[in-house]
N, C-alpha and C positions, 0 to 999 in steps of 0.2 A: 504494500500500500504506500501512495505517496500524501502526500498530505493536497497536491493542487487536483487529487482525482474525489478529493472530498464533493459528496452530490451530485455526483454523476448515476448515470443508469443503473452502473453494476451496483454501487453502495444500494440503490433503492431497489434492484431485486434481491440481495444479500437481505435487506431487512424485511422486505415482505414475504422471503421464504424464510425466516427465522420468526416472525412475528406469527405465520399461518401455522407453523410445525411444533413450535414451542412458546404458544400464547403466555403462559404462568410459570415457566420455569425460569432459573437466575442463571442470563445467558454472559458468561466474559468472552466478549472479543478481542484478539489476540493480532493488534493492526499487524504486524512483523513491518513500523514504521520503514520505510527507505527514502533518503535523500531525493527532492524533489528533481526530476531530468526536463530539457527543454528540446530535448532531439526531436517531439513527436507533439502531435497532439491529443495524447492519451486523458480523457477527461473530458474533453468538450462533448458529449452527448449528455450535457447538465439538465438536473430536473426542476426546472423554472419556469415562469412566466415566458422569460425571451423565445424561450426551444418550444413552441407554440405545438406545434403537434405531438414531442415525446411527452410536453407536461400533460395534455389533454389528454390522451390516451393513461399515461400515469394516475390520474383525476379521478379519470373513471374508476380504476382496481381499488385505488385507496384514498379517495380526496386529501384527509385528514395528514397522513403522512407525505402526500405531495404541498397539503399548503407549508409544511414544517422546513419541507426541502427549499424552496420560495424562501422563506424566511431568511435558511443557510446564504443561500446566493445574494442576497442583500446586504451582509455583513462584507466587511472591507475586503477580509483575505479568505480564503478555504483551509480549513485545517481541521483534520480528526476530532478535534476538541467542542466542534462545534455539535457534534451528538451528543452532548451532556448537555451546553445549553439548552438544545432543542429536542427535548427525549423521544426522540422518532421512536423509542422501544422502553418503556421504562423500568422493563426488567431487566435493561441488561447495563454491563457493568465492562471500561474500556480500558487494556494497557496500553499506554501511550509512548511507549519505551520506544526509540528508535533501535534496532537489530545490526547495525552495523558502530563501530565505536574503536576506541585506540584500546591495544593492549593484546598479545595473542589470547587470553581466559577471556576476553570482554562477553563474546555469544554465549558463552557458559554460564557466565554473570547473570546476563538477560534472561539466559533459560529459567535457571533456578528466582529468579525475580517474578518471573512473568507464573510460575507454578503458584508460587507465594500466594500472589495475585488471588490466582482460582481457588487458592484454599481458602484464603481469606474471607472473602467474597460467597464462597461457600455455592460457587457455581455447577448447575448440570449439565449444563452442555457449553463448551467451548468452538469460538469459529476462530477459526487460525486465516488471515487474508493477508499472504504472502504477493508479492509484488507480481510473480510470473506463477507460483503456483507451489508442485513439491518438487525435488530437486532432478533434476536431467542426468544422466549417464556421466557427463563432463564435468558433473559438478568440479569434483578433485581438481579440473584443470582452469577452473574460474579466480581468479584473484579473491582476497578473501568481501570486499567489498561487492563484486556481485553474487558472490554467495549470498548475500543478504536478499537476495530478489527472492530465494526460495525457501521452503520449509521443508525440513529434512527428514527422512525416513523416521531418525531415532528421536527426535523432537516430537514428532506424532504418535509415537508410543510413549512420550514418555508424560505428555498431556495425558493420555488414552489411563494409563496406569493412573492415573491421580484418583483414591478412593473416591469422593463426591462425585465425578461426572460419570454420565450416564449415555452420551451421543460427542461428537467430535465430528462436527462441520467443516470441509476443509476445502475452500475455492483451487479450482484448478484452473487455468490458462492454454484454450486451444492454441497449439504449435500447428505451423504450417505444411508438417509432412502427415499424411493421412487422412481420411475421412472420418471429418468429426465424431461418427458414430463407431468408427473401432477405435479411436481415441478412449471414447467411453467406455467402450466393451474393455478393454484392455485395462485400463484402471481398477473394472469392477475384477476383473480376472487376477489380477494382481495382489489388490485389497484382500480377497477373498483367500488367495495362498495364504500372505502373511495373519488374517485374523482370522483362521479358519478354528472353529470352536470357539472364540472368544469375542465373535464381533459377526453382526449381519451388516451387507454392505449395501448401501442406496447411492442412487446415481441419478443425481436429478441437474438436467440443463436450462439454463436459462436464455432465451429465446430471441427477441428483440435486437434488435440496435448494434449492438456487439455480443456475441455469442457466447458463452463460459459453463462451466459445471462445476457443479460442488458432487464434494464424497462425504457420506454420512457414513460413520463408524459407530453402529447401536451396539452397547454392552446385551441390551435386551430390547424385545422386537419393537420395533422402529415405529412412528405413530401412522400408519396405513392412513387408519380413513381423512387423518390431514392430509397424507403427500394425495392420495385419490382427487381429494379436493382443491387440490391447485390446478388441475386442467379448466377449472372451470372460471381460473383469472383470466381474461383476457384483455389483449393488448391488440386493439384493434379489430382484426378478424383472426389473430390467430394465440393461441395460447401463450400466453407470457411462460408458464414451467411445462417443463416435460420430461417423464421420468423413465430410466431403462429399466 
């Protein structure tokens, strides 16, 4: 996560599938802060008054948490911080730790901070939103700084083990080799080796604008008749979520 992607599309589908799947449970998300980048313009599909058609269609799913996103984009700069002022979810609860920092222990630091956090807090379900996603083959050959784009295999179990939580939401970021849908297949194939007895795995895509999926890691079975009922968000003519 960057801080200038605050109020964009994906934050407002991240919190309407955290808001529909876990209405009453004490959610901490887990930003995996990264240094804001100017290469791109990752962000501009913001959920405001200006972006006249993404907000209208947004309006429709959830007025309420779209007039809140409005509000965001009114404030001078975008930054994480701004979902406390404006409790688009008020059950949930945000580490705002940047994941990159001096020192070779620094992500180690963070880790164990960021656990803290969830114990603290005394949270059920944790969303980890890593910049790119969880980490690639080449991790090992990334500089330690864009390591920081991803969240790593052993950071996902090592949330997952934390007595209190009970689900582990984890955004993924479609790469450009493959068709989105073994993209998907392949994650739940994957999840499913490594949590097999310990975890059902869910695989739900988000739709719209720019395209992503999240991985649900349930300790115990997963809340059905909410994910059923996210087909029946939609974004226009066609469904905002969709699940494999």
């Amino acid at each position: 996560m960057q801080n200038r992607y605050t109020g964009d599309i994906g934050d407002f589908g991240k919190f309407l599938l955290l808001k529909h799947l876990f209405p009453n449970a004490p959610i901490a998300t887990i930003w995996y802060i990264y240094p804001d980048e100017s290469h791109n313009t990752d962000g501009s599909h913001t959920v405001d008054e200006s972006n006249i058609k993404v907000y209208q269609h947004c309006s429709a799913i959830d007025s309420a948490m779209s007039e809140l996103f409005n509000a965001i984009h009114c404030e001078p700069s975008r930054h994480v911080g701004l979902f406390e002022m404006y409790p688009v979810l008020p059950n949930a609860h945000y580490f705002k730790e940047t994941v990159v920092g001096d020192g070779e222990y620094y992500r180690q630091v963070w880790l164990k901070r960021a656990m803290c956090f969830i114990e603290q807090t005394q949270s059920s379900i944790v969303c980890l939103d890593p910049d790119n996603g969880i980490e690639p083959a080449s991790m090992a050959k990334l500089t330690k700084s864009k390591q920081g784009k991803y969240a790593t295999y052993g950071e996902i179990e090592t949330f997952f083990e934390i007595g209190c939580v009970d689900h582990v939401v984890i955004y993924q970021h479609f790469h450009r080799q493959g068709a989105h849908e073994t993209q998907m297949q392949e994650a739940k194939t994957k999840f499913e080796t490594l949590y097999e007895g310990r975890a059902v795995v869910t695989i739900i895509r988000h739709n719209p604008v720019q395209a992503r999926f999240y991985i649900i890691l349930s300790k115990y079975q997963p809340p059905l008749e909410q994910i059923q009922s996210l087909e029946h968000l939609m974004y226009g003519t066609r469904a905002f979520f969709s699940h494999l």
